[in-house]
ROPA-631424 format. One line per 3 residues: their letters; for each residue x, y, z of C-alpha. Coordinates in steps of 0.25 Angstrom, whole numbers, plus 5000, padded with zeros to 4 digits. Layout:
// residues N
a) X Y Z ~ ... $
***
This chain:
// residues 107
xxx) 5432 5131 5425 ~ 5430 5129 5439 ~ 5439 5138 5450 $
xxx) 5439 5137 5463 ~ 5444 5148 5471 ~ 5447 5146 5487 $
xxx) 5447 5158 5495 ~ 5451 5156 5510 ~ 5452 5166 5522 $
xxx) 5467 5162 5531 ~ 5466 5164 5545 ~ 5470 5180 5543 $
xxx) 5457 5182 5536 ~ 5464 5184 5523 ~ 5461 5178 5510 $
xxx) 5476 5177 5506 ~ 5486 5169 5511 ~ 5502 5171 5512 $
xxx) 5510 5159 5511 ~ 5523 5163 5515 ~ 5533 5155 5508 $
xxx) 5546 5155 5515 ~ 5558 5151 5507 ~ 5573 5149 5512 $
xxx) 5576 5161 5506 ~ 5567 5171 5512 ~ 5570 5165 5525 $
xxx) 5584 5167 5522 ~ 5583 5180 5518 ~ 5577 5185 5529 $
xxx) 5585 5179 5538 ~ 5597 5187 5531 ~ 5588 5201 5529 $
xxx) 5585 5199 5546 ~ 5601 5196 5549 ~ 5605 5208 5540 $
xxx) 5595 5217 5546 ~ 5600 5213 5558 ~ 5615 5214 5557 $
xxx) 5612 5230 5551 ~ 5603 5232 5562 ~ 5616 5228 5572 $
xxx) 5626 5235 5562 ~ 5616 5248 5562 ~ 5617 5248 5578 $
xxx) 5634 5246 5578 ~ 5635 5258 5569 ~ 5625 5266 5576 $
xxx) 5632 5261 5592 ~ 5647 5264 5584 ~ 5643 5279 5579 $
xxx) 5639 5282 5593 ~ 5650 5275 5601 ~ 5661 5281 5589 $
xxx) 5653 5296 5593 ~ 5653 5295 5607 ~ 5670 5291 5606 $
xxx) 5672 5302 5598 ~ 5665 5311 5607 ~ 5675 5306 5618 $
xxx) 5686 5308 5610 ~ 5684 5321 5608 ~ 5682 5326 5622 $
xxx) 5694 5318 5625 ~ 5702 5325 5616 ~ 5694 5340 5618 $
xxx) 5698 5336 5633 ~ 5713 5334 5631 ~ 5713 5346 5622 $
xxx) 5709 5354 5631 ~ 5718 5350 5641 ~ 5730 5353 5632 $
xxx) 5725 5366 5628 ~ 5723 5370 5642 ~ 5739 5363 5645 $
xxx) 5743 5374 5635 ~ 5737 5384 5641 ~ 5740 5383 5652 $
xxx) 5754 5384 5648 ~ 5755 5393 5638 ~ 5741 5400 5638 $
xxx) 5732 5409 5646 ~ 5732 5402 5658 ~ 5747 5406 5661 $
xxx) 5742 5422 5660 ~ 5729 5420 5668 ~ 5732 5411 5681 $
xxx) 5747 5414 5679 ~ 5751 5399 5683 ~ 5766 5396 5677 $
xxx) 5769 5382 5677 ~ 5786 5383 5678 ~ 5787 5393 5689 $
xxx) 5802 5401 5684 ~ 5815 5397 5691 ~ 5822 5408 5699 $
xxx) 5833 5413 5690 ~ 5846 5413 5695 ~ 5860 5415 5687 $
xxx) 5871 5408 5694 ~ 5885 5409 5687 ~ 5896 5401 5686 $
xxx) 5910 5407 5687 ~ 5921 5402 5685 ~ 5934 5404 5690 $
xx) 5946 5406 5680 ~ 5961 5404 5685 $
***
């Protein structure tokens, strides 16, 4: 029984060798895997811009809305509240009352 056994050095100095064997089917794949990472890389960056832009409306809407509360509490105060006592401001200032009456003659 005679075997011969052939051991060769590649150029990387190493005594085995890969053969990479690429099917259609890896390459497609991979292809998919590399377009679906990417579209969950761009969705990932959607949701993270919309939570920030949804948060930062939401803090406007609130200081819209503490802003417009505060100017109709300060209305009715002003009208009904403590500011009548302590700067004595009326709005309506009163009419001078005066009784006129009506006679009427009988014959």
């Amino acid at each position: 029984m005679l075997i011969n056994i052939f051991i060769v050095e590649s150029d990387t100095a190493m005594q085995t060798q890969r053969i990479q064997n690429q099917t259609w089917f890896v390459f497609g794949g991979s292809l998919l895997g590399s377009i679906f990472g990417l579209l969950g890389t761009f969705g990932w960056i959607l949701s993270t811009t919309e939570h920030f832009t949804e948060k930062i409306a939401s803090r406007i809407e609130r200081k819209k809305n503490f802003k417009e509360r505060y100017s109709k509490s300060w209305k009715l105060r002003s009208e009904f509240g403590k500011f009548n006592q302590i700067y004595n401001v009326s709005k309506v200032a009163p009419l001078e009352t005066s009784i006129t009456v009506m006679t009427s003659e009988v014959k």
